[in-house]
C-alpha positions as CSV (number, residue, x, y, z in Angstrom):
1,X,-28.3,15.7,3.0
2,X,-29.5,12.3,2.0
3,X,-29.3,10.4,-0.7
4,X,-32.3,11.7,-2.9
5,X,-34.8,8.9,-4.5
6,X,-36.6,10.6,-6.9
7,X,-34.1,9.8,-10.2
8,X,-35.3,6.4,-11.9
9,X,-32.6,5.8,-14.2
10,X,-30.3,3.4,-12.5
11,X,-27.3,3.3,-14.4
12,X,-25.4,1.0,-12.0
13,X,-26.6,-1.5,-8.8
14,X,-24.7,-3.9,-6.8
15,X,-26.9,-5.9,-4.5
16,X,-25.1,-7.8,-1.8
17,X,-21.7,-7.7,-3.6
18,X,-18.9,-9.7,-1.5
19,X,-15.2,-10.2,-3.2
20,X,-13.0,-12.4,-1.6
21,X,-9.4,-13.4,-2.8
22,X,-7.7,-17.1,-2.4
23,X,-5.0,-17.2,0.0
24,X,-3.2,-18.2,2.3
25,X,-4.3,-16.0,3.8
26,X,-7.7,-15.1,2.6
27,X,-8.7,-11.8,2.2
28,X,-12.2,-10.7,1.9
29,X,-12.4,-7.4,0.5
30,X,-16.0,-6.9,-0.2
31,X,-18.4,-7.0,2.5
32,X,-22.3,-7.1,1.0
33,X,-22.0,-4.2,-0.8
34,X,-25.0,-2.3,-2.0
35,X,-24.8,0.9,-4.2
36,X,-26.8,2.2,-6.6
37,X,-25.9,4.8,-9.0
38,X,-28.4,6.9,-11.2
39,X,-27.7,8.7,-14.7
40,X,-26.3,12.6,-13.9
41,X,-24.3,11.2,-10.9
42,X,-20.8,12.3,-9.7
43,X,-19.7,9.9,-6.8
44,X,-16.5,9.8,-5.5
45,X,-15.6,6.7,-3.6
46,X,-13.3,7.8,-0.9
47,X,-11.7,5.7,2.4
48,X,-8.0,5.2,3.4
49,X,-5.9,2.7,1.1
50,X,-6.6,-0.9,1.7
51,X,-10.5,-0.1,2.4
52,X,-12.1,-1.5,-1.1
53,X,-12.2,1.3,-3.7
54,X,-10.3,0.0,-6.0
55,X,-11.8,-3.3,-5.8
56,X,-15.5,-2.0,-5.6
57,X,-14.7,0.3,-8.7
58,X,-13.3,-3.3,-10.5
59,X,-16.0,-5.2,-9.9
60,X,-19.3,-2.5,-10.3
61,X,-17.4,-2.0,-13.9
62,X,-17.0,-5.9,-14.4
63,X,-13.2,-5.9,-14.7
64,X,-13.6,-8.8,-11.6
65,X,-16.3,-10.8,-10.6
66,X,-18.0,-10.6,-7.6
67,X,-17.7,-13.7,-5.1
68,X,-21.4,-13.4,-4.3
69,X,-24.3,-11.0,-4.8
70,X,-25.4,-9.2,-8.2
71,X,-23.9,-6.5,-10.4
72,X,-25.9,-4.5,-13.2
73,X,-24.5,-2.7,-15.4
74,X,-27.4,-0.6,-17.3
75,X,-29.9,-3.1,-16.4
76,X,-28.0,-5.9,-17.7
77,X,-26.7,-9.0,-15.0
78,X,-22.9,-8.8,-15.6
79,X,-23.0,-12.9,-13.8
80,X,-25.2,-13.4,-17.1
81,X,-23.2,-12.5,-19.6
82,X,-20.9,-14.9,-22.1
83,X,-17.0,-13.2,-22.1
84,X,-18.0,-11.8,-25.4
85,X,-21.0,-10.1,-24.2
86,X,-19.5,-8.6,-21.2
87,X,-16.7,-7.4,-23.7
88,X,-19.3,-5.7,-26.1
89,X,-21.3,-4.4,-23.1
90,X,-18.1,-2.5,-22.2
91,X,-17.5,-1.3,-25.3
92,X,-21.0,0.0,-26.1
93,X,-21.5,1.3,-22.4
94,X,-18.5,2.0,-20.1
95,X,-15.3,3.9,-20.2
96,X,-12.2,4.2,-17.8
97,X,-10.0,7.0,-17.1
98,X,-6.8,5.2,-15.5
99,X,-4.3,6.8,-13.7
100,X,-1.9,5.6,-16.0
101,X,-3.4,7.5,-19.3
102,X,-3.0,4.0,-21.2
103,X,-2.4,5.3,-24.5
104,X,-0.5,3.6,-27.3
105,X,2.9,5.2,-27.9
106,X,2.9,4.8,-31.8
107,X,-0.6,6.5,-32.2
108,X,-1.1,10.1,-32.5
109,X,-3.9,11.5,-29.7
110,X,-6.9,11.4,-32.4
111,X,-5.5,8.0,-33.2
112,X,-5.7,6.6,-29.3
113,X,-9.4,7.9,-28.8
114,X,-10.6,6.7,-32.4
115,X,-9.1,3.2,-31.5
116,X,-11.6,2.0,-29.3
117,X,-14.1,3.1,-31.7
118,X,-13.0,1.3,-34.8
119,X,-12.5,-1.8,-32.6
120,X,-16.0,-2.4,-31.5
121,X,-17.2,-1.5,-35.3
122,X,-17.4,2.0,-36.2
123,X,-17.1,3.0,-39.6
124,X,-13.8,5.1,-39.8
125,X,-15.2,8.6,-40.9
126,X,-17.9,8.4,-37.5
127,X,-14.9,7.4,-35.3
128,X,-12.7,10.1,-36.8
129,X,-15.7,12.2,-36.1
130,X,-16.2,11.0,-32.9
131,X,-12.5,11.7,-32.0
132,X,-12.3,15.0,-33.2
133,X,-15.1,16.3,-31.3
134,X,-13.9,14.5,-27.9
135,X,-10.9,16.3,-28.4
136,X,-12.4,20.0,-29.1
137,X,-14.6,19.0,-25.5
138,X,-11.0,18.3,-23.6
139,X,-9.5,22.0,-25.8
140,X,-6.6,19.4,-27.8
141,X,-7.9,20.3,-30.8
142,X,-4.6,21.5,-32.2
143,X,-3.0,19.1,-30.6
144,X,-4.7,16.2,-32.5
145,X,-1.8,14.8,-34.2
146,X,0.6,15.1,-31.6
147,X,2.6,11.7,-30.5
148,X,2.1,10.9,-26.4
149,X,5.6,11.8,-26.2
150,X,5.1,15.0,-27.5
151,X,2.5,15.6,-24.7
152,X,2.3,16.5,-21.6
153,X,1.1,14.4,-18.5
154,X,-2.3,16.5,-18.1
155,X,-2.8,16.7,-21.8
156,X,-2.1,12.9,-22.3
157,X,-4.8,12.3,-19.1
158,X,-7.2,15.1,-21.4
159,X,-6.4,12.3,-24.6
160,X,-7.7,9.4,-22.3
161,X,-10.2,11.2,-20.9
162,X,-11.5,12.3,-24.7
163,X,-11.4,8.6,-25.4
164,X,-13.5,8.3,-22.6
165,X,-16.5,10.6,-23.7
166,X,-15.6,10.0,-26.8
167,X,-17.7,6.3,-26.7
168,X,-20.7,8.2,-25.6
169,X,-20.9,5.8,-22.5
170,X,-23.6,5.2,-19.8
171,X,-20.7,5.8,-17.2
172,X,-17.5,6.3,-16.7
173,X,-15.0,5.0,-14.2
174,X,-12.1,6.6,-13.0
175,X,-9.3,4.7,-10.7
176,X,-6.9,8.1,-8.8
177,X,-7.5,9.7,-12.2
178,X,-5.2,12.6,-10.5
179,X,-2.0,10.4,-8.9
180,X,0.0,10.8,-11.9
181,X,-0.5,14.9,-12.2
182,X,0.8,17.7,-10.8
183,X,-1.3,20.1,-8.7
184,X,-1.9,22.2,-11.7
185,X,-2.5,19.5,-14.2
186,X,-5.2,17.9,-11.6
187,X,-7.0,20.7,-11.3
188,X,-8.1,21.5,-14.5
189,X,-8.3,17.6,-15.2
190,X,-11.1,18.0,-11.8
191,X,-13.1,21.0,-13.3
192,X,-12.9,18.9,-16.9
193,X,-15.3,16.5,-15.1
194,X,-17.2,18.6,-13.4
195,X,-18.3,20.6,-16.2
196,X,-18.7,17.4,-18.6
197,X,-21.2,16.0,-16.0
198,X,-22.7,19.9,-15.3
199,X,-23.2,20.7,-18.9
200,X,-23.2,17.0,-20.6
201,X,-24.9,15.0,-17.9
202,X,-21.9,12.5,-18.2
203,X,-22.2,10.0,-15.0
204,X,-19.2,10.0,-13.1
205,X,-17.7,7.2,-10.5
206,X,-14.7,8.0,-9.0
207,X,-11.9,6.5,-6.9
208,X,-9.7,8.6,-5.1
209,X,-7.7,10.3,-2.3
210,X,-7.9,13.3,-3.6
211,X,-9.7,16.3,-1.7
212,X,-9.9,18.3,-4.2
213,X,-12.4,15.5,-6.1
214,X,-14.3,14.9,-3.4
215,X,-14.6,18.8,-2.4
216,X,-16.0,19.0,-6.2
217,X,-18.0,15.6,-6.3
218,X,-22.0,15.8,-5.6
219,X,-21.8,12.4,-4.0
220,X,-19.6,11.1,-1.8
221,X,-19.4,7.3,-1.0
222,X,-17.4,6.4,2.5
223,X,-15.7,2.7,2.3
224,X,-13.7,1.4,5.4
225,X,-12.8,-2.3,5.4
226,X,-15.0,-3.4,2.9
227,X,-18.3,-1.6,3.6
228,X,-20.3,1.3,3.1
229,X,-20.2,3.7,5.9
230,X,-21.6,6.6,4.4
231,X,-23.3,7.4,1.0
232,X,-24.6,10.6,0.9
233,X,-25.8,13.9,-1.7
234,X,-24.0,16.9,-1.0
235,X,-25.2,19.1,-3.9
236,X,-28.0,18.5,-6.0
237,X,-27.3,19.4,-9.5
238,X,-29.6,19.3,-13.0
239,X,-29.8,16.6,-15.3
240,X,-28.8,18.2,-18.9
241,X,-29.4,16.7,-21.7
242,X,-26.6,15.5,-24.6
243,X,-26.2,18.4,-27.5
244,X,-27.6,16.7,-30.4
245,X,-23.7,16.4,-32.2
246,X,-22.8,13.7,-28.5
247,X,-26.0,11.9,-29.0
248,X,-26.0,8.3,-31.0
C-alpha cells in the first residue's frame, strides 16, 4: 500500500538530512534523508545493523545534528533553536524509550516517571498525578513504590515507558526498545504500544530488529546504507482522540 497523504498534522519532517562523522576515515551515515511523520503514526525503522537507524532516530529527535538539510520537530527548525530551547522543546514534546530502561536506582518507579516532570516545572501534586496515571496505563499501579532493583526487566521497560506517556508528548522515540527483554517481556512491551497508539493516538517511531515490531507496526521504513529504500502503510488505523484525564 502506499504511503497515504491525506493526514495534515506533520508531527516530524526531515528534508534533505545528511550526517556525516570526522574521521580518518570519514563516514557518512546519512544520505539526503526525507521522512515525514504525521500525528497517529506507528513507524518502525528497520535495515540491517550499520544501515542508519540509529543515527536517523538521533538526529529526527535532535539528540545530534544533522550535517546538512532541515529537521522539524512539531513545526519547529531544530538548526534554529538556542541549546536551551532545544532542551525545553524536548521536554514539552518528545520522549524516549531506551533499550537500557535509564531509570535512577535510588528512585522508586513513581519517583523515575515524576522526575522528568518536576524538572521542566510541574507543580509536584500534577506530576505525582501525572505519574500515577502513566503507571495505571502500563498495569504497575501496585507496583508504584517499588525500587528498580525490586523490578523486573519488562516491568522496569513498563516504568520508562510510563515516563514516556507520562509527558503527554507529540512523539515518542524508541531505540531496540525490545534488546534487553526476554521473548515474553517483549511481547507484552510490543502490544503495550500498539494499544497506546490504537486507543490513545500516541505517535510512535521505532528502531529495531525486531519482527515481531515490525509485524505489529502500521509503517514500515526500509534504510540500507544511509537511505530510504522503502516507506510504506501497511495498515491503516484511526486516529483516537486523548481521554480527557491525558489531555494538557
Amino acid at each position: 500500500m502506499a504511503l497515504n497523504s491525506h493526514r495534515s498534522n506533520t508531527v516530524l519532517e526531515l528534508q534533505g538530512v545528511k550526517k556525516t562523522y570526522a574521521g580518518p576515515p570519514e563516514v557518512q551515515a546519512l544520505h539526503g534523508v526525507d521522512l515525514k511523520i504525521h500525528s497517529g503514526d506507528f513507524a518502525a525503522i528497520i535495515g540491517p545493523s550499520g544501515s542508519g537507524k540509529s543515527t536517523l532516530l538521533n538526529v529526527a529527535s535532535g539528540l545530534e545534528m544533522p550535517s546538512q538539510g532541515r529537521v522539524f520537530l512539531t513545526g519547529i527548525d531544530v538548526a534554529e533553536q538556542t541549546h536551551q530551547q532545544l532542551t525545553e522543546l524536548r521536554r514539552h514534546k518528545l520522549s524516549f524509550v531506551f533499550q537500557s530502561f535509564n531509570l535512577f536506582p535510588v528512585l522508586s518507579a513513581v519517583e523515575n516517571v515524576e522526575y522528568p516532570l518536576l524538572i521542566r516545572g510541574d507543580r509536584a501534586a500534577d506530576a505525582r498525578q501525572a505519574a500515577t496515571e502513566a503507571l495505571a496505563l502500563v498495569g504497575l499501579s501496585e507496583r508504584a513504590g517499588h525500587l528498580p532493583s525490586k523490578l523486573s526487566g519488562g516491568q522496569q521497560q513498563r516504568v520508562a515507558v510510563a515516563r514516556a506517556i507520562a509527558m503527554k508528548p507529540a512523539i515518542i522515540f524508541a531505540d531496540e526498545p525490545t534488546a534487553n527483554l526476554d521473548s515474553r517481556n517483549a511481547l507484552q512491551l510490543i502490544e503495550l504500544f500498539v494499544t497506546l497508539n490504537a486507543e490513545l493516538g500516541m505517535t510512535f517511531l521505532l528502531s529495531t530488529h525486531d519482527h515481531r515490531i515490525v509485524d505489529r507496526a502500521a509503517r514500515r521504513i526500509q534504510i540500507e546504507d544511509g537511505r530510504i529504500i522503502e516507506d510504506v502503510v501497511v495498515r491503516e488505523g484511526t486516529l483516537p482522540q486523548f481521554p480527557k484525564e491525558l489531555q494538557t
